[in-house]
Wavefront OBJ file of the C-alpha trace (Angstrom):
o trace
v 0.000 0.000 0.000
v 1.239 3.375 -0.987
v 1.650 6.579 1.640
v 0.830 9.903 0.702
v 3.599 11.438 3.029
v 4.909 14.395 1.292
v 7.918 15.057 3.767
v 7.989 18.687 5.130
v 11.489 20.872 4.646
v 11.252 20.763 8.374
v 10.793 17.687 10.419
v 9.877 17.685 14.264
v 12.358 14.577 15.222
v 11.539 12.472 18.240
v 14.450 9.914 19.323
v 13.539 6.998 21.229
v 16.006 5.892 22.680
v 18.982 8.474 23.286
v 21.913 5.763 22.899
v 24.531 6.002 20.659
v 22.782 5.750 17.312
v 19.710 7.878 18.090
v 21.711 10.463 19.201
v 23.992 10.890 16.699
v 21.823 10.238 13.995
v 18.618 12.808 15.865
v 22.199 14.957 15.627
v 22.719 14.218 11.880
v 19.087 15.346 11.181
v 19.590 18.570 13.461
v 22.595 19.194 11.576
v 20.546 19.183 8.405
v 17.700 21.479 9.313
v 15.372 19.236 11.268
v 14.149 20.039 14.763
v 14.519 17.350 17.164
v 12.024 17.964 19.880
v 12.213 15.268 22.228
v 14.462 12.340 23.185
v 14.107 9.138 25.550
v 16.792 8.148 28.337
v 16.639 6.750 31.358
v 20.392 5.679 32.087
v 22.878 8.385 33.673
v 24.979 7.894 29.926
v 22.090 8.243 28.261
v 20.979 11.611 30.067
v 24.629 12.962 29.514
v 24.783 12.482 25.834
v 21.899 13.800 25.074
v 22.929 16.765 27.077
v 26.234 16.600 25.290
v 24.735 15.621 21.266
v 21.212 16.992 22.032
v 21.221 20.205 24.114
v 17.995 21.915 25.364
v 16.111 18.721 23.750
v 13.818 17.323 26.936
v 13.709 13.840 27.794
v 10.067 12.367 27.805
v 8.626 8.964 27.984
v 8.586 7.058 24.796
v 4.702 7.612 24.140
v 4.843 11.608 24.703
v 8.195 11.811 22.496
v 6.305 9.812 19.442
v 3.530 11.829 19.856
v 5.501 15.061 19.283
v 7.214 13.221 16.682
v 6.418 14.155 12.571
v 9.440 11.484 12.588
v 10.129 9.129 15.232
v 13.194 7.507 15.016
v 13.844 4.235 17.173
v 16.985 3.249 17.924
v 16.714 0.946 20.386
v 17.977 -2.917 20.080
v 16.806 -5.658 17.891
v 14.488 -7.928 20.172
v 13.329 -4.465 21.771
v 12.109 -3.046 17.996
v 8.509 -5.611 18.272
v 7.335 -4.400 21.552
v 8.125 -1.360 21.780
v 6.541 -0.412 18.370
v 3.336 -2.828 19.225
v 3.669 -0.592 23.068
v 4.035 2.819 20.940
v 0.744 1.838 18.569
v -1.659 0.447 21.266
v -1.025 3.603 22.982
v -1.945 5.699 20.723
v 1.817 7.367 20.010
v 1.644 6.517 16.095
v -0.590 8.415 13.925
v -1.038 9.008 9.949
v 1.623 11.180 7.898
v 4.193 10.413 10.516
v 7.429 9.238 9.840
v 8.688 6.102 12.128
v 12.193 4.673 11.280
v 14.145 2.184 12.745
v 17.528 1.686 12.946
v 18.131 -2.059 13.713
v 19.989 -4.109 10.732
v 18.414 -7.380 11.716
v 14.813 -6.175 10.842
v 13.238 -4.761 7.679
v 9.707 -2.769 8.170
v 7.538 -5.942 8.694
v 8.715 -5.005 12.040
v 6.726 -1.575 11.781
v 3.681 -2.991 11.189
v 1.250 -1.715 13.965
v 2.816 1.487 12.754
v 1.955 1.237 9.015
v -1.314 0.295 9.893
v -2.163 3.243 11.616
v -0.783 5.546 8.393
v 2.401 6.012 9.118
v 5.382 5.467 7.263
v 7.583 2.767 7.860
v 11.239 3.068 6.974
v 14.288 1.185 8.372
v 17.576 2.688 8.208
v 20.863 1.196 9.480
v 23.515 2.691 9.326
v 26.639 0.311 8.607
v 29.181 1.913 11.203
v 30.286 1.178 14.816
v 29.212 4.306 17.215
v 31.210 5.889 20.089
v 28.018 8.180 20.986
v 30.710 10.887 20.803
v 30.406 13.944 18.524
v 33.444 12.677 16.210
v 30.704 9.675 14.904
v 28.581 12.599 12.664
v 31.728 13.378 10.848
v 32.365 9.619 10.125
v 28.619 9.361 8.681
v 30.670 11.461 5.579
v 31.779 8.126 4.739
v 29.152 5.543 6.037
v 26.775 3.559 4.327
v 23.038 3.111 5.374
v 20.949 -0.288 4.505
v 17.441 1.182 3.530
v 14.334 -0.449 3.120
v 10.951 0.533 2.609
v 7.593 -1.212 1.580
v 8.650 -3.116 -1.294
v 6.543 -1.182 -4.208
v 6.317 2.275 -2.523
v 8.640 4.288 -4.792
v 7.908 7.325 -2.946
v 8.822 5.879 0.562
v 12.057 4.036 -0.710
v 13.045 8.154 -2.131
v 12.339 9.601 1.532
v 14.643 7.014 3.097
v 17.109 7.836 0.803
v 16.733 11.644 1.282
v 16.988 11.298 4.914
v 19.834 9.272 4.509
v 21.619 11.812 2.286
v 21.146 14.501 4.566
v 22.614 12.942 7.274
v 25.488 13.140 4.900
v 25.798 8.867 4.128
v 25.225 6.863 1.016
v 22.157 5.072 1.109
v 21.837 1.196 -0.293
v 18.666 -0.236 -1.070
v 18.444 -3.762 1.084
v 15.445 -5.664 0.202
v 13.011 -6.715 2.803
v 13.831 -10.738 1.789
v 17.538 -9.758 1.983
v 17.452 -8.218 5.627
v 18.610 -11.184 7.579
v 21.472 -12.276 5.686
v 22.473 -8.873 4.877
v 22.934 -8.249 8.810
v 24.301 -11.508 9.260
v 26.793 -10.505 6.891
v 27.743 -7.652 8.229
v 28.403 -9.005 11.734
v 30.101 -12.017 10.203
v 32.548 -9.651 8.706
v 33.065 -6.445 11.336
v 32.503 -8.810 14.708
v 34.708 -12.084 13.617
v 37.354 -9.935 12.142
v 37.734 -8.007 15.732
v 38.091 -11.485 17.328
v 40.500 -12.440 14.207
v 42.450 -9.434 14.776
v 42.042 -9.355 18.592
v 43.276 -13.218 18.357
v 46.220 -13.045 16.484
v 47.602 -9.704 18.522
v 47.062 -12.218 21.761
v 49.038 -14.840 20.191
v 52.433 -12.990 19.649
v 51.826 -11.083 22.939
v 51.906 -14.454 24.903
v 54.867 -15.469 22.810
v 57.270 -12.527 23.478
v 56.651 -10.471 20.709
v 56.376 -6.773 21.182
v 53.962 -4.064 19.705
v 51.643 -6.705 18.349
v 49.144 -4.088 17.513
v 52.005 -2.143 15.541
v 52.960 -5.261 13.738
v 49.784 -6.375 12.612
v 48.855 -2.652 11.471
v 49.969 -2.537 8.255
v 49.751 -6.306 6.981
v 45.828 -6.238 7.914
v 45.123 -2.744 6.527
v 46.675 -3.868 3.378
v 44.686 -7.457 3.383
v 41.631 -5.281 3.975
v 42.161 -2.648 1.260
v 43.180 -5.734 -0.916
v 40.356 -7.999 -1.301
v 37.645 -4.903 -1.033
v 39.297 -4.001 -4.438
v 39.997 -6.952 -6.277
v 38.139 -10.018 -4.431
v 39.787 -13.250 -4.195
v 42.560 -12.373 -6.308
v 44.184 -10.858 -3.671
v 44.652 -13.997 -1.305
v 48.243 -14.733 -0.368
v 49.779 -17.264 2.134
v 50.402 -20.458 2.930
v 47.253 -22.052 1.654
v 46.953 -20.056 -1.545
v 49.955 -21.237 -2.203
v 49.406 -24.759 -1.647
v 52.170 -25.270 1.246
v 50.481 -27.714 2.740
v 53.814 -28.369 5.000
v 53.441 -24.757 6.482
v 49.820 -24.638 7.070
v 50.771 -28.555 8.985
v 53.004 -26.661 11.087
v 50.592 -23.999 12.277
v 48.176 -26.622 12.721
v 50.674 -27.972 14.728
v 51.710 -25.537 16.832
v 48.406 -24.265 17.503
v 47.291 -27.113 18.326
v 50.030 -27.669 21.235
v 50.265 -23.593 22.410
v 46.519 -22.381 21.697
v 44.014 -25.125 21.178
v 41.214 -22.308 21.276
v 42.369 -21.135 18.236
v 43.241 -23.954 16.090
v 39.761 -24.809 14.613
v 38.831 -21.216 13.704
v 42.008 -21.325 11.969
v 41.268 -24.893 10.344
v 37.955 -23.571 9.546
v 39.193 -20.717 8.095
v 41.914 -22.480 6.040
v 39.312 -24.485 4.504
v 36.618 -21.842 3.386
v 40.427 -20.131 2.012
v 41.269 -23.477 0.113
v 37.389 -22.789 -1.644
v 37.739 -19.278 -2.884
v 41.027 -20.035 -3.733
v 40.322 -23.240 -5.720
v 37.110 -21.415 -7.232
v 39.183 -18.130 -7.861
v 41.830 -20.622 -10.011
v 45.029 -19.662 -7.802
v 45.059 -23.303 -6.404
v 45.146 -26.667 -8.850
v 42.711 -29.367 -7.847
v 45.937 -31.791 -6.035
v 47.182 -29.018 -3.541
v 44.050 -28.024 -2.583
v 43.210 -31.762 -1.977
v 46.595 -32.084 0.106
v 45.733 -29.390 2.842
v 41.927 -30.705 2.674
v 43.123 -33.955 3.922
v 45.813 -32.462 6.496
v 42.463 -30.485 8.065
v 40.859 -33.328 7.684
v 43.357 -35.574 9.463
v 43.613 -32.543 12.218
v 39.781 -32.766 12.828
v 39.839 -36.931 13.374
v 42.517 -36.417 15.918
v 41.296 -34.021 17.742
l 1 2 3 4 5 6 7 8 9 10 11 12 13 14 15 16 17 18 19 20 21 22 23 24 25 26 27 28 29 30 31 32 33 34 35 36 37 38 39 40 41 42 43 44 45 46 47 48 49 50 51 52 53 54 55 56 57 58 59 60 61 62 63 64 65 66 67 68 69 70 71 72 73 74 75 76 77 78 79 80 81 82 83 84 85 86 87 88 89 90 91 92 93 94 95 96 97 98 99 100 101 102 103 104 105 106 107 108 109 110 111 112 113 114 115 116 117 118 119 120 121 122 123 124 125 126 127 128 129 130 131 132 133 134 135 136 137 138 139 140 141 142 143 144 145 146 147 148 149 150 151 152 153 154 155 156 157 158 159 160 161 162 163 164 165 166 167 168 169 170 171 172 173 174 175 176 177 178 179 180 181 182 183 184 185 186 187 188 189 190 191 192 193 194 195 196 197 198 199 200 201 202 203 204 205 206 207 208 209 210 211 212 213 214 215 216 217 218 219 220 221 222 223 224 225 226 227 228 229 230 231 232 233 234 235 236 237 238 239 240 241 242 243 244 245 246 247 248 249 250 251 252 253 254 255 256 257 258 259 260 261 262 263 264 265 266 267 268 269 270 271 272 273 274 275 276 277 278 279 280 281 282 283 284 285 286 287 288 289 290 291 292 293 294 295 296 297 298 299 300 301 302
């Protein structure tokens, strides 16, 4: 069903709740001309940075700030998004011509049903950054991207989510509804697994004597990064690429003796490496087969 919103040049913004997305991003819209005219926070960091991100803005219950609200922004977290927006409809807080948005990237606007039925119009907008809740985060938004999806054949409410996004100064990207899960899933495989990557291998020369392991890995993982986000798999180097199927047997070996919590993400790992590498036609069919059956043999004995 289509919305006839035609969005104002100036929206009254109402942020529930003041964490570290809503209030940078109820900052991102003040910063572009909006008014934000009421916030949500009950938590002592909560109440200081929307003091610090969102002066003079009061903080209300969540009802009384939607119902101020020509957009009402919810940024609170994913298994919160369902009650609260069922809570915020039954009491009357959602109305028609508003603007709700969320900004969870597990959900799509299913989620803002009970809203959408009452007129409003449902948008969800995530924006694919981590947030300090400090004022430095609306200057990284320059170069953020934000997931955006809308009711699948509303043109008009797919363009407003984009426009929003735009002047909070980030690139929106359509996400389909269908898409949402995997596309967060996605994203947290990447950004959360790499920190524990990263965080792993900087504990491993640490415990073995080697100084400035953050320094060390610096460079090596910025370039890996900046590698295969331009060119894909054709940038994969190292031991299995290579087919050294004696090397990867000694790091299976010696994490296996000094850090057996780390050994099967790295087996794991070395396997999905020996696919894109195999599919990517840097490794011939026999190598590949070689350090299959070395994980394999490391999986039987342990």
């Amino acid at each position: 069903m289509g919305h006839a919103v035609t969005r104002p040049a100036r929206l009254a913004v109402g942020v529930v709740s003041a964490g570290k997305v809503g209030s940078v991003l109820a900052a991102a819209l003040a910063r572009a001309g909006h008014s934000v005219v009421a916030a949500s926070g009950i938590s002592e960091a909560s109440v200081s940075r929307a003091e610090r991100l969102l002066p003079g803005v009061p903080l209300l219950p969540p009802d009384e700030v939607a119902r101020q609200a020509d957009l009402v922004l919810l940024a609170i977290p994913d298994d919160a998004l369902a009650p609260m927006t069922a809570g915020l409809a039954k009491a009357g807080a959602f109305r028609a011509g508003q603007i709700v948005v969320h900004t969870s990237g597990a959900h799509g606007v299913e989620v803002l049903r009970p809203a959408s039925e009452l007129g409003a119009l449902p948008l969800a907008l995530h924006p694919v950054m981590t947030f300090t809740g400090r004022s430095e985060d609306l200057d990284r938004m320059a170069s953020a991207s934000v997931g955006v999806t809308a009711e699948e054949f509303d043109e008009a409410a797919w363009n407003v989510g984009e426009a929003l996004t735009v002047e909070m100064g980030a690139e929106p990207v359509r996400i389909p509804e269908s898409a949402r899960s995997i596309y967060h899933a996605a994203l947290a495989h990447g950004a959360n697994h790499l920190m524990t990557l990263v965080a792993d291998c900087a504990e491993l020369l640490r415990d073995n004597g080697v100084r400035n392991a953050e320094r060390l890995l610096a460079p090596l993982l910025s370039a890996a990064l900046d590698n295969v986000l331009r060119h894909g798999d054709r940038a994969l180097t190292g031991p299995v690429a290579r087919g050294d199927t004696g090397t990867v047997g000694t790091h299976l070996e010696v994490l296996a003796e000094q850090a057996p919590e780390v050994e099967p993400s790295y087996a794991t790992l070395a396997r999905r490496t020996v696919a894109r590498a195999r599919k990517a036609g840097l490794l011939g069919a026999e190598p590949a087969a070689e350090i299959i059956e070395l994980l394999d043999d490391g999986r039987e004995e342990s």
